[in-house]
C-alpha positions as CSV (number, residue, x, y, z in Angstrom):
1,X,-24.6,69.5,51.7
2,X,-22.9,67.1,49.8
3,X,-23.4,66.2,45.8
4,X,-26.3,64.1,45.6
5,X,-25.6,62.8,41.7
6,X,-21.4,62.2,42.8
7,X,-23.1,59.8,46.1
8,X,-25.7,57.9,43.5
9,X,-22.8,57.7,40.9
10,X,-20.3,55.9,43.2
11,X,-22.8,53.8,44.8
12,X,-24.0,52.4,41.3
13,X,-20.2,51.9,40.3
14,X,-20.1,50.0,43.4
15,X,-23.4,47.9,42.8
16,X,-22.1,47.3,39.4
17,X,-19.0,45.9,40.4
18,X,-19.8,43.9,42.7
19,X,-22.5,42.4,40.5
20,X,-20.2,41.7,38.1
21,X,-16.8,39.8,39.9
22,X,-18.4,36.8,40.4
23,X,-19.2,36.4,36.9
24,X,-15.9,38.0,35.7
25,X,-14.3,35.1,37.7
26,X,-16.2,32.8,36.5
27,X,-14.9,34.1,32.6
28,X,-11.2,33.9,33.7
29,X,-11.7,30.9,35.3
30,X,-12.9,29.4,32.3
31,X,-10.8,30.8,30.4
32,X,-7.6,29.2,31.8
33,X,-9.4,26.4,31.5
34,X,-9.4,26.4,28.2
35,X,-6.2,27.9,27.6
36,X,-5.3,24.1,29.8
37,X,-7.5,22.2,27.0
38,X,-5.4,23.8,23.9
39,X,-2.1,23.4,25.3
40,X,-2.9,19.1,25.4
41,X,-4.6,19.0,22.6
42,X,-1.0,20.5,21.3
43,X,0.9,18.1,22.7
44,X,-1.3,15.5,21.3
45,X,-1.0,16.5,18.3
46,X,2.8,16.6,18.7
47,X,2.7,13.0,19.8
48,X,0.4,12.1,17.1
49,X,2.3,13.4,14.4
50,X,5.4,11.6,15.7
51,X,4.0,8.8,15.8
52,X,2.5,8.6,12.4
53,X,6.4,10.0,11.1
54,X,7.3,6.2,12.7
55,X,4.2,4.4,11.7
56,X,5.2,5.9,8.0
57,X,8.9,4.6,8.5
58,X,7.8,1.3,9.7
59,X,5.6,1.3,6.4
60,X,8.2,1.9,4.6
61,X,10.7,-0.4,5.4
62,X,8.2,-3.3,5.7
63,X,7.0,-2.9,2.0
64,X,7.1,-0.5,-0.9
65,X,8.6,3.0,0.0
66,X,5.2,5.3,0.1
67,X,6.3,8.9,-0.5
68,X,5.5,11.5,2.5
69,X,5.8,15.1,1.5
70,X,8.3,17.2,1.9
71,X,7.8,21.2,3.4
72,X,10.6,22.0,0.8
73,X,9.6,22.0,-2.8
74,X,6.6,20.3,-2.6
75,X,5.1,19.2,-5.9
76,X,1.3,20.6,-6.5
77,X,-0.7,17.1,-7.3
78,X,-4.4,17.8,-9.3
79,X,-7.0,15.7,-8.2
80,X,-10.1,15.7,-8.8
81,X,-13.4,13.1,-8.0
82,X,-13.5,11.6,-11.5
83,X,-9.7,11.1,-11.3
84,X,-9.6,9.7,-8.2
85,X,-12.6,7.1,-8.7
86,X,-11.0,6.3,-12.2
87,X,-7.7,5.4,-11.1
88,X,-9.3,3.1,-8.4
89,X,-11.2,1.9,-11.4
90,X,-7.9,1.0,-13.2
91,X,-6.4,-0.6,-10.3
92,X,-9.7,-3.0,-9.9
93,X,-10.2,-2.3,-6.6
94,X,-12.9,-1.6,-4.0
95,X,-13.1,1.9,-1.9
96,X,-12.3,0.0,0.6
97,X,-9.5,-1.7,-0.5
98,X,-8.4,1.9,-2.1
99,X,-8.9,3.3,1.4
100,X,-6.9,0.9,2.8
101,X,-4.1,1.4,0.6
102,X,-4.5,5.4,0.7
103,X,-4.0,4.9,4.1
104,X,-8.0,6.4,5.0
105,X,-11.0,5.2,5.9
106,X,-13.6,4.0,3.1
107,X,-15.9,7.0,4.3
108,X,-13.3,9.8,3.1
109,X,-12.6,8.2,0.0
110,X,-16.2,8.0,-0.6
111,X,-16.7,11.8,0.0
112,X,-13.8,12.5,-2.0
113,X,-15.1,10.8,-4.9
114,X,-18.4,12.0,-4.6
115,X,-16.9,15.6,-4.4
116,X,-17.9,16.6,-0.9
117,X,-14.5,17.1,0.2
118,X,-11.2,17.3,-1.1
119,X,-7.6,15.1,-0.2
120,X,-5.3,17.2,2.2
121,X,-2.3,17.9,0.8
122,X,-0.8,15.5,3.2
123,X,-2.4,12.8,1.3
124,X,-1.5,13.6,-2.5
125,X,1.5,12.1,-2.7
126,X,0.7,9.1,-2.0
127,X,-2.0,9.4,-4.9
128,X,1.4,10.4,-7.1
129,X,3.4,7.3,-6.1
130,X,-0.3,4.9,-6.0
131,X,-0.4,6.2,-9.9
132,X,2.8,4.9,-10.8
133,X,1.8,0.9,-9.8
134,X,0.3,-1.7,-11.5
135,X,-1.9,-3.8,-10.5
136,X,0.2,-6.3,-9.2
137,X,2.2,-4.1,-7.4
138,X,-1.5,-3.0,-6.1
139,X,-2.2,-6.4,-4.9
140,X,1.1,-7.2,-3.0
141,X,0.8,-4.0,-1.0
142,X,-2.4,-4.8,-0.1
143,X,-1.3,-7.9,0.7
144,X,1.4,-7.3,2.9
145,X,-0.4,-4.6,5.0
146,X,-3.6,-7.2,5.6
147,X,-0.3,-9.8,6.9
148,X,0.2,-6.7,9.5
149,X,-3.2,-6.6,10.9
C-alpha cells in the first residue's frame, strides 16, 4: 500500500507549481522589462549631462565665464532662503529674471526662497560667482542670454 500523505504531498507540490509559473513569468518578464527601462534612462542621462557640459561651454564662451563645479575640491557654498531672496533683492531683479540667470525655472527659485527645497550642489556655484557681480554686470548677462533665445 503505498504512503497516502508522500502521494497528497507531491501532488500539492505539483498543483502549487504549476499555479504559480504563469505568474512567476509574468514577474521575470517584468522584470527585464524594467531592468530595459533603467538601462535608457542611463543613457539618457549620459546624454543629457553631455549635453548640458556643451551647453555650459557654449555659455561660457558666449558671455561671462559661469563657474561649474569641480568633483575635486569642491568649495561648501551656505545658502539659505533669506540669502538667496536678498541677494536677488540687491541685484533688483525679478524671480524670474533671477531664474533665468541661475539657469532654473521661476518655480524652483520660488520654492527655494520659500524654504521648501534646497539648491543642488550643482547649482551653488553659480550663486558664488552670481555674488561677486554688480548690477550692471547682472543686466548684460541677462541681456546677452535673452539675444540667444
Amino acid at each position: 500500500m503505498p504512503n497516502i500523505g508522500a502521494i497528497l504531498k507531491s501532488e500539492i507540490l505539483r498543483l502549487a507549481h504549476r499555479a504559480s509559473k504563469p505568474e512567476l513569468a509574468a514577474m521575470k518578464k517584468e522584470l527585464a522589462e524594467l531592468k530595459h527601462r533603467v538601462a535608457s534612462q542611463r543613457r539618457t542621462i549620459a546624454a543629457l549631462e553631455q549635453s548640458n557640459a556643451r551647453l555650459v561651454a557654449d555659455l561660457n564662451s558666449r558671455s561671462g565665464k559661469i563657474e561649474m563645479p569641480s568633483a575635486e575640491g569642491e568649495i561648501r557654498i551656505r545658502l539659505s532662503p533669506k540669502l538667496i531672496r536678498a541677494q536677488r533683492n540687491r541685484l533688483g531683479l525679478s524671480q524670474r529674471d533671477f531664474a533665468l540667470l541661475l539657469g532654473v525655472s521661476t518655480n524652483t527659485l520660488v520654492l527655494w526662497e520659500s524654504g521648501k527645497t534646497a539648491p543642488r550642489e550643482k547649482t551653488r556655484p553659480i550663486f558664488a560667482s552670481i555674488r561677486k557681480l554688480g548690477r550692471r554686470e547682472v543686466k548684460a548677462r541677462l541681456a546677452a542670454i535673452a539675444g540667444k533665445k
